[in-house]
C-alpha positions as CSV (number, residue, x, y, z in Angstrom):
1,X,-0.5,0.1,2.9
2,X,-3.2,2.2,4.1
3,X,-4.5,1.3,7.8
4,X,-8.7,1.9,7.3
5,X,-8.3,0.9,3.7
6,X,-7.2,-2.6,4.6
7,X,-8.7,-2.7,7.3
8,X,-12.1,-2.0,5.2
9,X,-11.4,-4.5,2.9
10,X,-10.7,-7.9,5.3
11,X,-14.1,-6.4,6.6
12,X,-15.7,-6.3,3.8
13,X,-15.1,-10.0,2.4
14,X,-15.9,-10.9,6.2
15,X,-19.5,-9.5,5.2
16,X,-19.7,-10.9,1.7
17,X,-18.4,-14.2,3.1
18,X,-21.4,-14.0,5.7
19,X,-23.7,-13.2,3.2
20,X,-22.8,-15.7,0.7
21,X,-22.8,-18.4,3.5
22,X,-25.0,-17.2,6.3
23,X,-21.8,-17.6,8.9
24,X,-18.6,-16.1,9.7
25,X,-15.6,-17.4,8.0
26,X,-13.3,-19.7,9.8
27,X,-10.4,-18.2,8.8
28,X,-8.7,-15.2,6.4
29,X,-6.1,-16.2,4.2
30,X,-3.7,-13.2,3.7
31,X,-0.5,-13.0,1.9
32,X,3.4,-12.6,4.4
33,X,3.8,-8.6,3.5
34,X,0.2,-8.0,4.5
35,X,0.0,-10.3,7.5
36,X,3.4,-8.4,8.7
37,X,2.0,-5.2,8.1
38,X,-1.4,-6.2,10.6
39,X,1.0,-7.2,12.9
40,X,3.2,-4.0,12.9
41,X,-0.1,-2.3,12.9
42,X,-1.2,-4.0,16.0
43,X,1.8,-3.1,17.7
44,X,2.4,0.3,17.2
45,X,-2.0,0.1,19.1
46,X,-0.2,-1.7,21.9
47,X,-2.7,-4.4,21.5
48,X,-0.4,-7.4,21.1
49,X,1.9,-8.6,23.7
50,X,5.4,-9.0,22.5
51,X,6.5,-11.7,20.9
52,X,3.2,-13.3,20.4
53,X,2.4,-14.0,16.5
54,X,-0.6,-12.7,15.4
55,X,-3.1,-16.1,15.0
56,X,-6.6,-14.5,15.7
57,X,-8.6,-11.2,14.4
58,X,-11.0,-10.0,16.3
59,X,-14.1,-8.9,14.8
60,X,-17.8,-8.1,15.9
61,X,-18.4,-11.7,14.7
62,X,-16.0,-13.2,16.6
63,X,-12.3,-14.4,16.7
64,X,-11.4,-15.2,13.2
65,X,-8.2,-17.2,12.5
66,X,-5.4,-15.6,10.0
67,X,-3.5,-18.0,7.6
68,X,-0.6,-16.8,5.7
69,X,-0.4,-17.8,2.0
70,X,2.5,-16.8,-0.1
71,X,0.9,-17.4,-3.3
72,X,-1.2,-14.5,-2.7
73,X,-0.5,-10.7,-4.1
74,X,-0.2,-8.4,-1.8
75,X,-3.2,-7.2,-1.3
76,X,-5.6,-10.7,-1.9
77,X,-7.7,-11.8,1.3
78,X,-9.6,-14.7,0.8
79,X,-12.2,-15.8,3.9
80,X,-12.6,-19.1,4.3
């Protein structure tokens, strides 16, 4: 996985989300591999404390929560 291009993208349905609804979603429904990759990813930034699960992603809108869905491919993010 590429780190802006996913990055890009679950910032990007953050914006259509707010545009469709007029708010920020309540949460981001990603699938396990690429939940596990934003977690590695926040790691290797030092940003996370060890051991702590990744449950919120910060964004200029505020804290957004992540759910993990194993249903979705890969690469799905769906706001919520």
């Amino acid at each position: 996985m590429n780190f802006f291009d996913a990055y890009d993208e679950i910032f990007a349905r953050i914006e259509e989300y707010i545009r469709e609804h007029g708010t920020p979603p309540h949460a981001l429904v990603v699938s396990p591999s690429l939940y596990q990759w934003l977690c590695d990813c926040r790691k290797e930034q030092l940003v996370q404390p060890r051991g702590e699960d990744l449950i919120w992603f910060d964004t200029p809108h505020g804290k957004i929560r992540l759910v993990i869905d194993e249903r979705l491919d890969p690469y799905e993010i769906i706001a919520e």
